[in-house]
N, C-alpha and C positions, 0 to 999 in steps of 0.2 A: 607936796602934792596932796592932797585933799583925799580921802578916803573914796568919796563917788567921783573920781578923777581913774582913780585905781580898779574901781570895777569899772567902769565903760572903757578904761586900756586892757581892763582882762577880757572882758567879751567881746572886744575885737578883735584880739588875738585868736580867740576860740573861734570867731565868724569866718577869719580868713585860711584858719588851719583847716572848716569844714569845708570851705569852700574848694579847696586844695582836694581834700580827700573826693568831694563830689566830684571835681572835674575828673579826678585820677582814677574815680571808678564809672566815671561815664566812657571816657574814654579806653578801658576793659571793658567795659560791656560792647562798646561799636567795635573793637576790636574781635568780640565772642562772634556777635552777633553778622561781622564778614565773612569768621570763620564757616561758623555756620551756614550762611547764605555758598559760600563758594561749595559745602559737602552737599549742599541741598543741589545745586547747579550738575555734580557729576551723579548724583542718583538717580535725578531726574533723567541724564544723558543715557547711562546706565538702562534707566526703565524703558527708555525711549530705543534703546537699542534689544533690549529684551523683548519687547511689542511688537519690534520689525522681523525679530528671529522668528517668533510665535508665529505672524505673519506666513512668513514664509513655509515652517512647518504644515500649518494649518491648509495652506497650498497644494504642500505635496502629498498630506494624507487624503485633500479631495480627489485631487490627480489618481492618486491607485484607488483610490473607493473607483473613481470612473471607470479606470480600466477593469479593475478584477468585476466591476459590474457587465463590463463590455464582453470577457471572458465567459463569465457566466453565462448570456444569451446565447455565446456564441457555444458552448459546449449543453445546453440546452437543445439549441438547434439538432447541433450533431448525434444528443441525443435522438431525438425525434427522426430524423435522418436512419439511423441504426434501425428504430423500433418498425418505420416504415418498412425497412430494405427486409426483418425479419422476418415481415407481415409478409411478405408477398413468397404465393405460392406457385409452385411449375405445374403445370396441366397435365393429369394424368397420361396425355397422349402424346407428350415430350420424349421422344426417343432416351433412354436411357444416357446414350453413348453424346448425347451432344451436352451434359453438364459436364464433360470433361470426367465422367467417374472412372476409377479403376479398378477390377476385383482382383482380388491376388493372385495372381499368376499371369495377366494380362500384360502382354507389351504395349498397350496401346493407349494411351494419354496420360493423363497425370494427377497419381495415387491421392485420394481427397484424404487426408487425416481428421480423424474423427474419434472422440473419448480418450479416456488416462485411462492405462494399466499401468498395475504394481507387479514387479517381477519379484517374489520373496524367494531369494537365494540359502536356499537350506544346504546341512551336510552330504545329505543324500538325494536330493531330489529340487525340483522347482515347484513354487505354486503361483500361478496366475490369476492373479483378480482385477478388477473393475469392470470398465465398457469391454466387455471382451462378446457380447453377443455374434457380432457383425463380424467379428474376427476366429469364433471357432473352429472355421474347414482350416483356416491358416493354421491352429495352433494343433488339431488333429493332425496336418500334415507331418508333424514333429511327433507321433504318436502320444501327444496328450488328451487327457480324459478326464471326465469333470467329477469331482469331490465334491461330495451332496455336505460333508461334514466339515468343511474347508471352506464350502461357498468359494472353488474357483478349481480351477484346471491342472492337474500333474504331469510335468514334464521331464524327462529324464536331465541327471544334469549337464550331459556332453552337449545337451542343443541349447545350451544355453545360448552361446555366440553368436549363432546362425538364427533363433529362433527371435531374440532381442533386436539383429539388424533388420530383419523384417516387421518387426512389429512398430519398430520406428517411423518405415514408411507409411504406414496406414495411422496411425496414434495420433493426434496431438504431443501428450506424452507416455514416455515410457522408463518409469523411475524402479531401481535394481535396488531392492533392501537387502544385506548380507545380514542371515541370521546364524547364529549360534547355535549347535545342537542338530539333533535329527526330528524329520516332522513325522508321527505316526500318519502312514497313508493306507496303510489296509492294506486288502489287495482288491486287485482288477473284477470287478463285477462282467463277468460274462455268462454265458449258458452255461458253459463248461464248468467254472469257478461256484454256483451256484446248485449245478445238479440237474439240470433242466435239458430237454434238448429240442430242436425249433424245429416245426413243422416242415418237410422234406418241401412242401409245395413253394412254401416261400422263402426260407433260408438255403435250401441243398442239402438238407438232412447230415452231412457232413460241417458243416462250419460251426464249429460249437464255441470260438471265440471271437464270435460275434460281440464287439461293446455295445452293453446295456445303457451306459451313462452316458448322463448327453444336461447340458445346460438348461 
């Protein structure tokens, strides 16, 4: 065999080995390239199922944005409802007794609660503070007397039980702080305590513990 007999049987042999290789990496690549295509197919599913979740979220945060908006007017309203009802006033020539009031001691209708009192529970004594205006013939009933230095009312402490349940009725509330210690209260400002004594024409010339203090 001839020398150019020997190279055109080597380069065919070389032609058909490439050829081999090419088929064998074409056919990995369509093999890649299915792989590929079938991961792309569940991504896509995947994404497709992500978008419908989104979806559906997206649904139900408008849903409460509507409501909590429907909420809103509606407590708006009620707002405006409140501030109306506040507004309106009773006509000086309203009989007392038909807004249902009750003063203390009264059996007859039903007791309006009105203001917070602090009931400050001391070693020796009681002090009464807040809305106590409207309620001091109640709390004088219990022989208390108002503390200019206190800013509120001294009450002995045995009324405390009796003085508390009634205070109940008339309050909104009526909150009992237990304190530590004893509270300086001085003493009782009267004529008598002070050195004075009241004109016979309008005291009785005899009543010399008359209380001075008063709210």
């Amino acid at each position: 065999m001839s020398a150019s007999a020997k190279i055109i049987e080597e380069l065919e042999n070389i032609k058909n080995v490439l050829l081999e290789r090419i088929v064998e990496l074409e056919d990995k690549y369509n093999a890649r390239m299915d792989e590929i295509s079938s991961k792309l197919d569940v991504y896509s599913a995947n994404i497709d199922n992500i978008s419908s979740k989104l979806d559906e979220v997206y649904l139900k945060v408008y849903d409460i944005h509507g409501d909590m908006s429907k909420k809103s007017v509606e407590v708006v309203n009620t707002k405006e409802i409140v501030e109306i009802k506040s507004e309106t006033k009773v006509s000086p020539s309203t009989p007392r007794k038909t807004l249902g009031a009750k003063r203390p001691g009264s059996s007859k209708g039903t007791p309006i609660q009105r203001g917070n009192i602090t009931v400050e529970n001391y070693d020796n004594t009681l002090l009464i503070t807040g809305s106590t205006f409207d309620r001091k013939d109640l709390i004088k009933k219990y022989g208390g007397y108002w503390s200019g230095d206190h800013k509120g009312w001294i009450v002995e402490l045995k009324n405390l039980d009796p003085i508390m349940a009634e205070l109940k009725k008339y309050c909104e509330t009526v909150i009992r702080e237990v304190k530590s210690g004893v509270l300086d209260i001085g003493e009782k400002k009267t004529f008598k305590t002070i050195g004075l004594k009241p004109a016979d024409s309008k005291y009785g010339g005899s009543k010399l513990d008359i209380d001075l203090t008063d709210e």
